[in-house]
C-alpha positions, -999 to 999 in steps of 0.1 A, spaced: 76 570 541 83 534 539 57 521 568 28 541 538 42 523 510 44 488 528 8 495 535 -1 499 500 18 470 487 2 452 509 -37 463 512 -39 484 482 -57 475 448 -53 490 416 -86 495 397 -90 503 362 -84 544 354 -54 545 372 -74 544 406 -57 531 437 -79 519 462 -67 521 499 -101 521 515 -91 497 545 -70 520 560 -71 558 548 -100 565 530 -131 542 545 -117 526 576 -92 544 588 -57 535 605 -54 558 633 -20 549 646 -9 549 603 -20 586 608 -3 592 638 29 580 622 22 602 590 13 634 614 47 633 635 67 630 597 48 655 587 58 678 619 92 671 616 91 678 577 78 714 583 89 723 617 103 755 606 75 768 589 54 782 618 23 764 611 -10 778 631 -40 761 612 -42 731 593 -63 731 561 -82 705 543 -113 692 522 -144 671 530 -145 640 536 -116 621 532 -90 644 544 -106 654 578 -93 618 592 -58 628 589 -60 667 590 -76 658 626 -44 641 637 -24 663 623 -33 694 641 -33 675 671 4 667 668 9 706 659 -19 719 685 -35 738 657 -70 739 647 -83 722 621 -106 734 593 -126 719 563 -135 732 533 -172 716 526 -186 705 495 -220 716 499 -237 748 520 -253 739 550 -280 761 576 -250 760 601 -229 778 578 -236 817 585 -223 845 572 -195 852 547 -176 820 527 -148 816 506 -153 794 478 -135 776 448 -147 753 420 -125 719 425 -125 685 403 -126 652 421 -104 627 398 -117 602 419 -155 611 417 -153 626 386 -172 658 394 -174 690 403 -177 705 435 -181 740 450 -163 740 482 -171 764 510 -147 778 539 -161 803 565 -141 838 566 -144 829 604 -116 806 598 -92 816 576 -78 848 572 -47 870 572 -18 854 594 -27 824 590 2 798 583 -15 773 565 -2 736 561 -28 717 537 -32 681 540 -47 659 521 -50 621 515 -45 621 482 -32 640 450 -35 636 413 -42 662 393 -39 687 423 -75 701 411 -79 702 454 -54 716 466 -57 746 442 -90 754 451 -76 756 487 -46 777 478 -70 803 464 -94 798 491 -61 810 512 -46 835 494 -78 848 487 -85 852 523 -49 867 528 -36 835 546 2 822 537 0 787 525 34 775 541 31 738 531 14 711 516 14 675 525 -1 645 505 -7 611 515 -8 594 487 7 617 455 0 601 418 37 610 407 33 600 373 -2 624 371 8 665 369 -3 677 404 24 674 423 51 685 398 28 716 392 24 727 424 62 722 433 73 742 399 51 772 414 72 775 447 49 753 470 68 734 498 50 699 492 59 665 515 40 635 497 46 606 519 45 582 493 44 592 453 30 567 433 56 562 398 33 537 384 4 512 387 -8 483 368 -47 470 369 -37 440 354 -10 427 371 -16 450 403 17 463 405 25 493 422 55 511 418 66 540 442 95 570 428 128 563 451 
């Protein structure tokens, strides 16, 4: 999606570790018109695939999971990092690395919200390793849901997660994958 990768050649920044910071307008502040445009690609990309619930992780992916299931009417839901007293009765759960945070994290998804029939389309803002989105997947197939799709943001092309999760039949729209960044010179180069 070119009007994504104008934005990160433009307000992105490319910190040691291979970390790409986009904070001004996904991931902090956020660029709600930049995630409409994202949304409505992402709905034509998987118009066919009879999405009813959109799928994604706290915090940084509720931003653009919320616009996404508006331009789909679907509800959204979000798998939390941490129980909560408002969270009753049974949960799904999977153990998921942050690259970014460099942690671990238990997520949580209520059985209320996901279950058999369920066309799931995961969003996410970003995807490196694809540590989240395979704790999602078997949140979903655990729960008996069809993962139908998966779209990304931001993908880290020259990281494994993408490539993975394609090899193992998943349908996955990255809006803009990442070939290669530089720290020192701040170069960022996106795959054609």
């Amino acid at each position: 999606m070119e009007l994504l990768e104008e934005r990160i050649r433009k307000e992105g920044t490319v910190k040691p570790g291979q970390v790409l910071k986009v904070d001004s307008f996904i991931n902090h502040q956020m660029d709600v018109k930049l995630f409409r445009a994202m949304a409505q690609q992402w709905k034509r990309d998987f118009a066919d695939a009879g999405v009813n619930k959109i799928v994604t992780i706290e915090a940084s992916g509720i931003g653009i999971a919320a616009i996404v299931g508006e331009e789909f009417d679907v509800p959204v839901v979000f798998a939390k990092k941490s129980q909560s007293i408002n969270l009753d009765g049974s949960v799904y759960t999977a153990k998921i690395h942050s690259y970014t945070h460099q942690r671990d994290y238990d997520v949580i998804v209520s059985k209320k919200y996901v279950g058999p029939g369920d066309r799931i389309l995961l969003i996410d803002d970003f995807m490196a390793n694809g540590c989240a989105m395979n704790g999602l997947i078997d949140i979903c197939e655990t729960a008996g849901a069809t993962v139908v799709g998966i779209g990304i943001a931001i993908e880290k092309g020259f990281q494994p997660g993408g490539a993975d999760l394609r090899a193992r039949g998943y349908r996955v729209d990255s809006l803009a994958i990442v070939e290669s960044m530089d720290d020192a010179t701040g170069r960022i180069e996106f795959r054609a």
